[in-house]
C-alpha positions as CSV (number, residue, x, y, z in Angstrom):
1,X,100.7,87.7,90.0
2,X,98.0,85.8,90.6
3,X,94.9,85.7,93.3
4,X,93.2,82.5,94.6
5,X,89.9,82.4,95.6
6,X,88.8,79.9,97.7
7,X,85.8,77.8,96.4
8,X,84.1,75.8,99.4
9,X,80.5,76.0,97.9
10,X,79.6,78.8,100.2
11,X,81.2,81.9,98.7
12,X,79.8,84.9,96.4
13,X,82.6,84.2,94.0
14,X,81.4,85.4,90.8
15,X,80.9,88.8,91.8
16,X,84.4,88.7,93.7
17,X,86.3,86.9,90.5
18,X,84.5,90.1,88.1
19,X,85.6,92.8,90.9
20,X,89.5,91.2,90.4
21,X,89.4,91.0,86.8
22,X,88.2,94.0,86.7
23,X,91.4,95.4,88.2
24,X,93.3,93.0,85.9
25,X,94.4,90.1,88.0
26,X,94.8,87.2,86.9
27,X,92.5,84.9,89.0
28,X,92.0,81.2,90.3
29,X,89.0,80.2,92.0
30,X,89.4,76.4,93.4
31,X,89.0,74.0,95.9
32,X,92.0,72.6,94.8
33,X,95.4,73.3,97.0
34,X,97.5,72.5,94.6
35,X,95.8,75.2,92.0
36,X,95.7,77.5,95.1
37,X,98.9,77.2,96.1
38,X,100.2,78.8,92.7
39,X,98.4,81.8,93.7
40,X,100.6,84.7,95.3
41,X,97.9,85.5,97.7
42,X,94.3,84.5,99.1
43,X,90.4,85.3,99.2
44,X,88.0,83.4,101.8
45,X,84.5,84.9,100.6
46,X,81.7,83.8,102.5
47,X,77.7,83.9,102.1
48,X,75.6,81.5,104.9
49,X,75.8,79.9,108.4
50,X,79.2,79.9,110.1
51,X,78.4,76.3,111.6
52,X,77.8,75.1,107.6
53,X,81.1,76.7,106.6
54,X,83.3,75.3,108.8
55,X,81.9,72.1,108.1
56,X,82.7,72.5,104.8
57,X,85.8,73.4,105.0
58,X,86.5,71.0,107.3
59,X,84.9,68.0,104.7
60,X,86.8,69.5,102.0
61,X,90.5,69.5,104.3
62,X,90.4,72.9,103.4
63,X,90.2,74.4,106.7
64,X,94.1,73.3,106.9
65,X,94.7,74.6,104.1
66,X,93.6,78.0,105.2
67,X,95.6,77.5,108.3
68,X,99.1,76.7,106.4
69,X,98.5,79.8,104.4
70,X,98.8,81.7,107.2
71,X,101.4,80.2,109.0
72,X,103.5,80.6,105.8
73,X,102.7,83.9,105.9
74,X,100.4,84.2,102.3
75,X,98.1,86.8,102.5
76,X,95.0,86.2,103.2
77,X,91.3,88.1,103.1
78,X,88.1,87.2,104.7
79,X,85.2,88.7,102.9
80,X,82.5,89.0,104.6
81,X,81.4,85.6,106.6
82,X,85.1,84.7,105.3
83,X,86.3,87.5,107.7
84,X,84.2,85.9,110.5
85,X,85.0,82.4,110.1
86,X,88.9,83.9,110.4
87,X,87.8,84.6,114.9
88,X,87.9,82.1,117.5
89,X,84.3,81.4,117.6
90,X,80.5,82.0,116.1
91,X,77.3,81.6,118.2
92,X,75.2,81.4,114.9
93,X,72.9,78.0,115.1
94,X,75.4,76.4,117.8
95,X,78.6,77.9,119.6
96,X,81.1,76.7,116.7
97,X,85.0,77.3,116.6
98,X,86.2,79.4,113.9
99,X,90.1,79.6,112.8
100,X,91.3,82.3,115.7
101,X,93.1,84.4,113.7
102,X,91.4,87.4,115.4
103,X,90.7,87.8,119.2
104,X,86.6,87.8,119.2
105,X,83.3,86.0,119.0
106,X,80.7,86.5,116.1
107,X,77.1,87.6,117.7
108,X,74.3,88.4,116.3
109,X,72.8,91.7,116.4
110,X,70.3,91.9,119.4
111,X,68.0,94.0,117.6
112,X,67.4,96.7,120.2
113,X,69.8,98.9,121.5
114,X,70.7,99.7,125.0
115,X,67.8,101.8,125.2
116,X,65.4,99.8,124.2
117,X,64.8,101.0,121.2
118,X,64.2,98.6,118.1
119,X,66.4,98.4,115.0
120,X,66.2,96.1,111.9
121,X,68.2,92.9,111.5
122,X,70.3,91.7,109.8
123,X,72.3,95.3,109.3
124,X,71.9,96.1,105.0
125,X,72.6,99.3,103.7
126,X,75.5,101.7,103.1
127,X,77.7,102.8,105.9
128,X,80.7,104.9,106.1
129,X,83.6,103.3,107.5
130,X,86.1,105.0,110.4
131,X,89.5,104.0,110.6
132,X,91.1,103.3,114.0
133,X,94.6,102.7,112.5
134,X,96.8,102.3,109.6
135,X,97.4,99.1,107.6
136,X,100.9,99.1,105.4
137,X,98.5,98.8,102.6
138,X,96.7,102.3,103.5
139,X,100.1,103.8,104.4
140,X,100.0,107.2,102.6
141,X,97.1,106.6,100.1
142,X,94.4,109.4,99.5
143,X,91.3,108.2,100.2
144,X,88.1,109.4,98.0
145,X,85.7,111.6,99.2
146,X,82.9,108.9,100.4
147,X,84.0,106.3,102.4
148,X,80.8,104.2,102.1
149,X,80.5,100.7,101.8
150,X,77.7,97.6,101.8
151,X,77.1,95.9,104.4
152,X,74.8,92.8,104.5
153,X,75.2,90.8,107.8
154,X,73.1,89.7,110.9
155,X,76.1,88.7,112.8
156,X,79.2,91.0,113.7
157,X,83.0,91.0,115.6
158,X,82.1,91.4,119.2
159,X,85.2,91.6,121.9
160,X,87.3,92.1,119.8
161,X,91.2,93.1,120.1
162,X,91.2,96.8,119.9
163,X,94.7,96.5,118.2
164,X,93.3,94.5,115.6
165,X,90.7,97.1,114.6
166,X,91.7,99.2,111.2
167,X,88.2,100.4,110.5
168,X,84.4,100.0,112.3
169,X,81.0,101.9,111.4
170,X,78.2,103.1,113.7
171,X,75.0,101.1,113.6
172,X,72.6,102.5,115.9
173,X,74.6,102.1,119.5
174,X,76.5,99.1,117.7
175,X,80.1,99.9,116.5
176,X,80.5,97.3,114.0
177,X,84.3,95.9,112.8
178,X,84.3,96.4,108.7
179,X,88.0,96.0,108.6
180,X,90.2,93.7,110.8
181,X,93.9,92.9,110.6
182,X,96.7,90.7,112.1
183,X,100.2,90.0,110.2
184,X,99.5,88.8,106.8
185,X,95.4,88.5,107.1
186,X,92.9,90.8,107.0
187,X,89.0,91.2,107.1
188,X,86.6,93.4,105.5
189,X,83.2,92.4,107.1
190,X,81.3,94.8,104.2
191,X,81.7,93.6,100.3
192,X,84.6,95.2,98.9
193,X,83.6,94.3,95.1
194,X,79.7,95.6,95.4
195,X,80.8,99.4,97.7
196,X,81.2,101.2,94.8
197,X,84.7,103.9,94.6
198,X,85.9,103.0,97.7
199,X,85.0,99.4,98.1
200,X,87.2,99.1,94.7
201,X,89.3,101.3,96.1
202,X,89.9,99.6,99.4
203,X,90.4,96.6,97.4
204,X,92.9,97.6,94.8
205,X,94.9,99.0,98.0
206,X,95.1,95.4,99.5
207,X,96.1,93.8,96.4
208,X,98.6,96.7,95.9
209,X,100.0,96.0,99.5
210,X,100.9,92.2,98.5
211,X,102.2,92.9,95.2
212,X,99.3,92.5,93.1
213,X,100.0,95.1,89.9
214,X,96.6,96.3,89.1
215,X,95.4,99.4,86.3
């Protein structure tokens, strides 16, 4: 089976691409939605502005692209500001409309918590993630030991849908969304291919989930 990966000049693809060869699938990374379109399933990475990225998805026609992959049902993952394009809106630069596939706005951290004190921006470092809920895909796995992964963001999932939420981690008073999920798609806000054992692990579990054999 095969895994697309969505090239719209804004992604960390080569790391991403290594991460999935690395746990033998056989991968396509395009702009093209014909090439894309052979794939079994989907990967919007993401590095930059939200404003610029919807732009370019929208120059490129691949923003209806992403939007009949999942009406047909495909999966899909966000990765990182791929997971935050996937909510209705961003504040980033100028209030922008993202694709609404999850209930929410993306905000930027304030910087200060409710007490006034200060905390550094953007949010970069290890964090261990707590799950909320169950996706199919986590249905009975065991998880390892650490449940640490990277995080490297200055904007996060505010008001979100509660039953949306598989996993969040605590940054300062913040609790942050790392994993999101409705039907067929699904965010990770961290990166899955640089958070070590359970990054790959949380990743071999999703491509598991839609059929993806991997060693």
């Amino acid at each position: 089976m095969k895994i697309g990966v969505i090239d719209y000049g804004m992604g960390n693809l080569f790391s991403v691409e290594q991460a999935l060869k690395r746990l033998n699938c056989e991968v396509i990374v395009s702009s093209d939605e014909t090439e894309l379109d052979s794939a079994d399933a989907i990967i919007l990475p993401g590095v930059g502005a939200f404003p610029d990225a919807m732009k370019r998805l929208s120059e490129t026609n691949l923003d209806v692209y992403i939007r009949k992959v999942k009406d047909s049902n495909k999966p899909l993952l966000g990765i990182c500001l791929g997971m935050q394009l996937l909510f209705e809106e961003g504040e980033e630069v100028a209030p922008t409309k993202g694709f609404g596939f999850f209930k929410g706005k993306i905000s930027r951290f304030s910087g200060e918590t409710s007490e006034g004190v200060a905390y550094r921006v953007p949010h970069m470092g290890w964090n261990t993630l707590e799950f909320s809920s169950t996706p199919n895909w986590l249905e009975g796995k065991e998880f390892p030991e650490s449940r640490h992964v990277y995080f490297v963001h200055s904007f996060y999932a505010a008001n979100i849908d509660p039953e949306q939420l598989v996993a969040s981690a605590d940054y300062y008073d913040m609790n942050v969304p790392g994993i999101v999920q409705s039907g067929s798609v699904t965010g990770m806000q961290f990166h899955p291919e640089k958070s070590g054992e359970f990054g790959v692990f949380l990743l071999e579990q999703w491509l598991n989930g839609v059929g993806v054999q991997t060693c």
